[in-house]
C-alpha positions in Angstrom: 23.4 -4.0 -15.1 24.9 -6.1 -12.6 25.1 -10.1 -12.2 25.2 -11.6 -8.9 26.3 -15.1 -8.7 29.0 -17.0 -6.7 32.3 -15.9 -8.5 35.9 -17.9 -7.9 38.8 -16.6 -10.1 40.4 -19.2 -11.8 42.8 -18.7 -14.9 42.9 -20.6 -18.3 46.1 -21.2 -20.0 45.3 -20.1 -23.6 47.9 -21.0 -26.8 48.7 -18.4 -29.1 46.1 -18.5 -32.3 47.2 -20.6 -35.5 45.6 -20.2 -38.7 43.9 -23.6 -38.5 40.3 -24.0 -38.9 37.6 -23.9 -36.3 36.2 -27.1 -35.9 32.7 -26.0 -36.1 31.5 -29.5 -35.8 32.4 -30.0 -32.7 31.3 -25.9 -31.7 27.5 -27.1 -33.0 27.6 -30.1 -30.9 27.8 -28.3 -28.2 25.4 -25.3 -28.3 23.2 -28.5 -29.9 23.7 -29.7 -26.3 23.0 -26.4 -24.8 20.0 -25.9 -26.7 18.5 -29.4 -26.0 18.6 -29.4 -22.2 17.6 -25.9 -22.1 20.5 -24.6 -20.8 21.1 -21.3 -23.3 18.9 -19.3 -25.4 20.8 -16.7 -27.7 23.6 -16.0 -29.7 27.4 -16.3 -30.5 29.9 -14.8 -32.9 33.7 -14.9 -32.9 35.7 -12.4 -35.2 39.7 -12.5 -36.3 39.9 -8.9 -37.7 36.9 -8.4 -39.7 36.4 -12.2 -40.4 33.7 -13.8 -39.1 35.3 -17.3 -38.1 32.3 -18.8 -36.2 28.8 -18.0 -35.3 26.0 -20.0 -33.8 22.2 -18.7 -32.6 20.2 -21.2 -30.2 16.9 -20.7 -28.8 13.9 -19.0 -29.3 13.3 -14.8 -29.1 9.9 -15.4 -28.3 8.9 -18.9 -27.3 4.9 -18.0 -27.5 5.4 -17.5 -31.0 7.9 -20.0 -31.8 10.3 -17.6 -33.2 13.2 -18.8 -33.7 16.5 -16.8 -32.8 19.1 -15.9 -35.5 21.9 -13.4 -36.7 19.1 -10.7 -36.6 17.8 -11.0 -33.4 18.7 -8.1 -30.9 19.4 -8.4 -27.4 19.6 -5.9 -24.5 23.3 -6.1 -23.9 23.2 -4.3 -20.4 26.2 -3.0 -19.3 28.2 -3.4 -22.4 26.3 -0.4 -23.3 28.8 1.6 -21.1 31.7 1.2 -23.5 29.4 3.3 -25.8 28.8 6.0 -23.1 32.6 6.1 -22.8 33.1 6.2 -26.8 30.8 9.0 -26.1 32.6 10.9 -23.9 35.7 10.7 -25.2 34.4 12.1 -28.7 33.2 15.2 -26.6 36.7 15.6 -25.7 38.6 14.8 -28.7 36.4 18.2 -29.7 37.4 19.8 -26.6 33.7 20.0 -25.2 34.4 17.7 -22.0 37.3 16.9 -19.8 38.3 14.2 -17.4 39.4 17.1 -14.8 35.8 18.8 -15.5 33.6 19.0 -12.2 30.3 17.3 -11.8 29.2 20.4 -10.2 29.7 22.0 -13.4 26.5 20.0 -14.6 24.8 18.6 -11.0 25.8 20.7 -8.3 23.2 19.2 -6.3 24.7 15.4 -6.1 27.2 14.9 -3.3 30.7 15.9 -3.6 29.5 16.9 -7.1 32.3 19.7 -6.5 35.4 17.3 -5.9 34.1 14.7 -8.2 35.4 14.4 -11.8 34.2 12.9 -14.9 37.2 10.5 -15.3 36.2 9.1 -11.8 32.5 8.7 -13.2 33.9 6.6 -15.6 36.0 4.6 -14.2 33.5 4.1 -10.9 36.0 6.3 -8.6 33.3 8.7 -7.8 31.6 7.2 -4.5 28.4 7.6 -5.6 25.9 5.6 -4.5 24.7 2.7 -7.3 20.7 2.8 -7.1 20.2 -0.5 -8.5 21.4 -2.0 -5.8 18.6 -0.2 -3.3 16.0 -2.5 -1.8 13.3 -0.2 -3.6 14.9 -0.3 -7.3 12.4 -3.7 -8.1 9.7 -1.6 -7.4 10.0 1.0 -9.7 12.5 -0.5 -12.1 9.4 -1.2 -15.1 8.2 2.1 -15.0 8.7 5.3 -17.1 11.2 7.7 -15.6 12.3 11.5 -16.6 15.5 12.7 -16.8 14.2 14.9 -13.8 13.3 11.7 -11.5 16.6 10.0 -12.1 18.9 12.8 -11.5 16.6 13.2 -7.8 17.1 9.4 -7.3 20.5 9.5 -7.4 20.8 13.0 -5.8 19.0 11.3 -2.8 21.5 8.7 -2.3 24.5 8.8 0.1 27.9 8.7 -1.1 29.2 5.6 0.0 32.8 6.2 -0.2 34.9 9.3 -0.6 36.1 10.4 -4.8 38.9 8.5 -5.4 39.7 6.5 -2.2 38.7 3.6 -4.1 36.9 1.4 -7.0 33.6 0.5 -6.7 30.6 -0.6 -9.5 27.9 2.0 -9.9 24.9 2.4 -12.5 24.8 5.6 -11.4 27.7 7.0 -12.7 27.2 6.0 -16.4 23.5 7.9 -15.8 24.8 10.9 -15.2 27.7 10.8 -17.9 24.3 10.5 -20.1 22.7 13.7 -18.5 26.0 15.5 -19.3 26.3 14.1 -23.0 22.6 15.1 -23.6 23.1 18.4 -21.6 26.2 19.6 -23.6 24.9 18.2 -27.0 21.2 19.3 -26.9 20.6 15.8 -28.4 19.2 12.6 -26.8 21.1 9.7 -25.6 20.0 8.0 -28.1 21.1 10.2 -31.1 24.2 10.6 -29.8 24.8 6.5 -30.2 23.6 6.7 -33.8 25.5 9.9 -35.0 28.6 9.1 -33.2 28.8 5.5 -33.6 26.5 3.6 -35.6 25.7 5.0 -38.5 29.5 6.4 -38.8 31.2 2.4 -38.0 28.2 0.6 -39.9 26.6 -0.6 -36.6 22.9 -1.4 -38.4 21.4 -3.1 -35.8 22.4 -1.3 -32.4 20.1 1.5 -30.7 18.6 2.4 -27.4 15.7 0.1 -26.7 12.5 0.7 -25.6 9.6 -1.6 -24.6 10.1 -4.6 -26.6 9.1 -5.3 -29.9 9.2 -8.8 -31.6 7.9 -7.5 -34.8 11.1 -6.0 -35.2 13.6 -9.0 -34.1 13.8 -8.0 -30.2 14.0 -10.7 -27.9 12.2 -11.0 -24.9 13.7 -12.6 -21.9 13.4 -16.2 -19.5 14.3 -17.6 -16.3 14.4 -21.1 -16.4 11.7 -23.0 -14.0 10.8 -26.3 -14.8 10.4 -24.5 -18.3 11.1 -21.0 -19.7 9.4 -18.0 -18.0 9.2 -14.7 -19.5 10.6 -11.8 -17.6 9.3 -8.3 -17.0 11.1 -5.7 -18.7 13.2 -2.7 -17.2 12.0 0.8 -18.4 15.5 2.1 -20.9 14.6 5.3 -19.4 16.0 4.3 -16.6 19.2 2.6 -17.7 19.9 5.2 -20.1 23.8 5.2 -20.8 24.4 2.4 -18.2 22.3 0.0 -20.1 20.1 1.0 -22.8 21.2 -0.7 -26.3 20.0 -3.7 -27.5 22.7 -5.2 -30.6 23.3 -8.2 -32.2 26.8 -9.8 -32.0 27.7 -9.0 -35.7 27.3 -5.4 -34.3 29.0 -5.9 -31.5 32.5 -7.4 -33.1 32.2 -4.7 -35.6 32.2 -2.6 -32.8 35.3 -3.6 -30.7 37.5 -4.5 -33.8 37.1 -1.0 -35.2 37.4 0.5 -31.1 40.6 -1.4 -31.1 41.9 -0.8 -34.7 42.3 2.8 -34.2 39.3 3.7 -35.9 36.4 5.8 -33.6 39.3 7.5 -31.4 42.7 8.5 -31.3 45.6 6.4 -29.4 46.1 9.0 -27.1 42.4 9.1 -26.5 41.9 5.3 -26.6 44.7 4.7 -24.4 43.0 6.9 -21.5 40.0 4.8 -22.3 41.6 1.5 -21.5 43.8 2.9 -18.4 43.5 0.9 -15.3 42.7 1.6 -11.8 42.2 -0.8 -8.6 40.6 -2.7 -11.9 38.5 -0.3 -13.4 38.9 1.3 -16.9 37.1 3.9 -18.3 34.1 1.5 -19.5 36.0 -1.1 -20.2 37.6 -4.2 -18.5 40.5 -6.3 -18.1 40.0 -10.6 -17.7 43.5 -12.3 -16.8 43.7 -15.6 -18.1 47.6 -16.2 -17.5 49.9 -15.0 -20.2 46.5 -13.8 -22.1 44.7 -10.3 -21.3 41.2 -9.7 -22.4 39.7 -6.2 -22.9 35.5 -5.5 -22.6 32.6 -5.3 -20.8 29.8 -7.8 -19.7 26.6 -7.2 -18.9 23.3 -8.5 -17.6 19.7 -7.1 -17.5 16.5 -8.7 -16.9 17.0 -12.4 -17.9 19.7 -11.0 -21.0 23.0 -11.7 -20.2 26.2 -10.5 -22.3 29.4 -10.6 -22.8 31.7 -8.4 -25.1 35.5 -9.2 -25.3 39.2 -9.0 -27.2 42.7 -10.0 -27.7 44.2 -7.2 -29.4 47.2 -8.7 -30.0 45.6 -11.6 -32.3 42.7 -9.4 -33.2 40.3 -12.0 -31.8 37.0 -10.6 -30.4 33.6 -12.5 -29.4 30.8 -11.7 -28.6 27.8 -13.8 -26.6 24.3 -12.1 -26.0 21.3 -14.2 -24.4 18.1 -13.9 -23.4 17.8 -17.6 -21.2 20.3 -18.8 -19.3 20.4 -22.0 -17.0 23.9 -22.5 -17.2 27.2 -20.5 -16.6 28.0 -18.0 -19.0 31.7 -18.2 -18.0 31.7 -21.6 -19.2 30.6 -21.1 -22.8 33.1 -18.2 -22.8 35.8 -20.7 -22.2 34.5 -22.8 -24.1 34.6 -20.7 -27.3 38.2 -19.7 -26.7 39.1 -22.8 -25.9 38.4 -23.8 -29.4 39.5 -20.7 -31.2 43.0 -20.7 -29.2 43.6 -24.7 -29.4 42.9 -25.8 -25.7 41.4 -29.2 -25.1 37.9 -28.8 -24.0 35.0 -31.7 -23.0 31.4 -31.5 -24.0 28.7 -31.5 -20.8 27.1 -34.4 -20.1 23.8 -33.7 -19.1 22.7 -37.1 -18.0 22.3 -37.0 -14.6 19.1 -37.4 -12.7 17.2 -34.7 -10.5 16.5 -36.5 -7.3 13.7 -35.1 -4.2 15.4 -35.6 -0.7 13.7 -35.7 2.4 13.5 -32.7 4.2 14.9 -34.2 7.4 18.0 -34.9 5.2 18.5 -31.5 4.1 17.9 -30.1 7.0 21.0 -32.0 8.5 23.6 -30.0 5.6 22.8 -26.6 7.3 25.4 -24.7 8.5 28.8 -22.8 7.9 31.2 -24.3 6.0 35.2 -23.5 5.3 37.9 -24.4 3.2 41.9 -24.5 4.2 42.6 -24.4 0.5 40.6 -20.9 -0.6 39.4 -18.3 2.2 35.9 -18.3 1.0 33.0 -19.3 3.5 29.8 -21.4 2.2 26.9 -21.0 4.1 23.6 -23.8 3.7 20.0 -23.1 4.5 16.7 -24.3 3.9 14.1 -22.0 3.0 10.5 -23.6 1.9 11.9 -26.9 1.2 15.0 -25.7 -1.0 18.1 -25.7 0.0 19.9 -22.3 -0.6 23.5 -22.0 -0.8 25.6 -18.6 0.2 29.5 -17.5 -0.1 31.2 -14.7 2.3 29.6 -11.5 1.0 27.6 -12.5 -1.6 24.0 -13.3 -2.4 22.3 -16.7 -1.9 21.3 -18.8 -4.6 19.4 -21.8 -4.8 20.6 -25.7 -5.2 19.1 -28.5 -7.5 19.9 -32.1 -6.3 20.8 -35.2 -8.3 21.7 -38.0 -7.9 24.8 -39.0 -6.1 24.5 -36.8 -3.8 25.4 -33.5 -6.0 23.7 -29.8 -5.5 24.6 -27.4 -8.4 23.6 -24.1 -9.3 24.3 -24.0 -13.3 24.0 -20.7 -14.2 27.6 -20.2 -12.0 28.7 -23.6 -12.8 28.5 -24.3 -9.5 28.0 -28.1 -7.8 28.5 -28.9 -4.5 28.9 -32.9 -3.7 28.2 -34.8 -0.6 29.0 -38.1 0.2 26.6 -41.0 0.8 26.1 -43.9 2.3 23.6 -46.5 0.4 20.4 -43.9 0.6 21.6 -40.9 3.0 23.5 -38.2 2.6 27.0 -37.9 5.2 27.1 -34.8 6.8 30.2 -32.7 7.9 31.8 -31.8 4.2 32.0 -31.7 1.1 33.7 -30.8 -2.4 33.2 -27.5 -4.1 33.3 -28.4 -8.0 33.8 -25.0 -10.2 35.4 -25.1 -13.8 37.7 -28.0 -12.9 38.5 -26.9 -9.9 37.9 -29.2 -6.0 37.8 -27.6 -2.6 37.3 -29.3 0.1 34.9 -28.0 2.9 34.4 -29.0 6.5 31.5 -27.9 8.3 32.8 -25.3 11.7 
């Protein structure tokens, strides 16, 4: 499902890939790092071809019963779950029982515009229609049990919020009703769709559609980090259905994307609609510039899980990172891992520095609107209940931990933003957004 955090585009140079060894020492230091300041909870695997070349599991999958993650631990993966759904829909058409110029009124006459809407525009988020998880009511009813019935008449109550094709833009809903169809045409569940089609067929062992979750059977639960790890509640999968139902393991999910990208589950001409861009979109499936590099996947974030599924095809390099705790940035383990695998210089975190308390009458001083001459994005400061909460143009606000030296950061996005002091006070008027290297200056308007 969706992740909001405060997101700057940077890009990493990236070498090409040598056959030298992954210095695994130096990998385990730093998920040892992660682990010990309770920054990550979960697991990481990187494949070249159908080598395993690295793999690391931190954490716990269930902290009340000390049990301890490992390669067998499934995760919800969210979102990544929609590169399935596409896989899906593309075998439906490779034997010619769906087509990207079909109607949605052809199946769900009663959403809107169902009759100028097509199935290529569900998948690649074209359609307009309205995503329901981001409705002010969707906490409310997101734990409970839905039919196929209720979610087709949620979404058939929504407003379109743009007209088919006029532009890109993210919707759960889409990859819902791609699951309606599947089921629809097939007579077969959602979920044994996945395992005839793909799972059983690729050797996927431990990938399904999840349900409430079951420890006894190596399914994680999920934690926010405050002060300590929190469990959190748990979506209903009827719900999520095709737009973020599976749970995997990162074995699975590098067996997955090698074989998706090898030629194996669908033909080129097929495969090469599925990876077809537009305003950013594929159909289910991502592109991430990093300079002269291109990588191909899906993230995807549900609950406290977050996940990220991702390729080079041209080196054959995939990895894959699935958590179930994170108090730090997920981008930066990603780079992280790549750094390593492609030869890039990279630093361990230090973790040393102190949480501090500051006055409120010191805080209060930093509110305000903030901008930058080098990058056009605006940083907003309030204080709500004695935290201070930071917000950028368009985006949601997040909350900001001091230390000492006048820093504010909000790990899970990497984020710090520094003031300068004095000998005890803080000096108001600007400061330096820190991101993944990168310093902006901002001056308050």
């Amino acid at each position: 499902m969706k992740i909001l955090t405060l997101t700057l585009v940077f890009a990493f140079s990236l070498s090409l890939y040598s056959q030298r060894s992954v210095d695994r020492e130096k990998l385990n230091t730093y998920f040892e790092l992660l682990e010990a300041n309770n920054k990550f909870m979960g697991g990481v695997s990187i494949y070249k071809g159908d080598t395993l070349i690295y793999e690391q599991y931190c954490g716990f999958a269930d902290i009340e019963n000390q049990k301890q993650a490992n390669n067998l631990t499934k995760y919800r993966i969210g979102s990544i779950s929609k590169m399935f759904t596409s896989v899906l829909v593309f075998k439906f058409i490779e034997q010619g029982k769906l087509s990207l110029d079909d109607k949605l009124s052809k199946f769900y006459p009663s959403v809107k515009n169902a009759d100028i809407i097509t199935i290529s525009q569900l998948l690649n988020h074209h359609s307009g229609i309205h995503n329901f998880t981001d409705d002010k009511d969707y906490p409310g009813y997101m734990i409970l049990q839905k039919s196929r019935e209720q979610m087709l008449d949620i979404i058939v109550s929504k407003s379109v919020d743009f007209e088919p094709g006029e532009k890109g833009q993210y919707s759960n809903s889409n990859y819902v009703l791609l699951s309606l169809i599947l089921e629809e045409i097939s007579g077969q569940t959602y979920s044994d769709l996945v395992q005839d089609y793909i799972c059983r067929p690729y050797g996927l062992k431990h990938t399904k559609i999840g349900d409430q979750i079951k420890p006894d059977e190596n399914e994680a639960y999920s934690y926010s980090f405050q002060e300590l790890w929190v469990k959190r509640l748990e979506t209903n999968m009827s719900i999520t259905m095709g737009a973020g139902s599976l749970i995997s393991v990162p074995g699975d999910l590098n067996l997955f994307i090698q074989k998706l990208f090898n030629g194996e589950i669908l033909p080129d001409y097929l495969f090469q609609q599925m990876i077809e861009m537009e305003d950013g979109f594929g159909r289910g499936i991502f592109q991430f510039p990093f300079y002269d590099k291109t990588l191909l996947g899906h993230n995807g974030g549900i609950d406290g899980f977050r996940s990220n599924l991702a390729i080079y095809p041209e080196e054959k390099i995939s990895l894959a990172v699935t958590g179930n705790g994170f108090n730090y940035d997920l981008n930066d383990i990603l780079l992280v891992c790549l750094s390593e695998v492609f030869d890039k210089d990279y630093e361990l975190p230090d973790f040393s520095a102190k949480k501090m308390t500051w006055p409120q009458e010191e805080l209060k001083k930093l509110e305000g609107s903030y901008a930058s001459s080098q990058i056009p994005l605006k940083i907003s400061l309030a204080l709500k209940e004695g935290v201070l909460f930071a917000q950028a143009s368009g985006q949601a606000a997040f909350p900001l931990t001091s230390f000492e030296g006048g820093s504010f950061r909000f790990e899970p996005a990497g984020v710090e933003i520094v003031f300068k002091m004095d000998s005890t006070h803080l000096l108001e008027g600007e400061f330096e957004l820190r991101q993944r290297g990168a310093v902006f200056k901002y001056v308050k308007e």
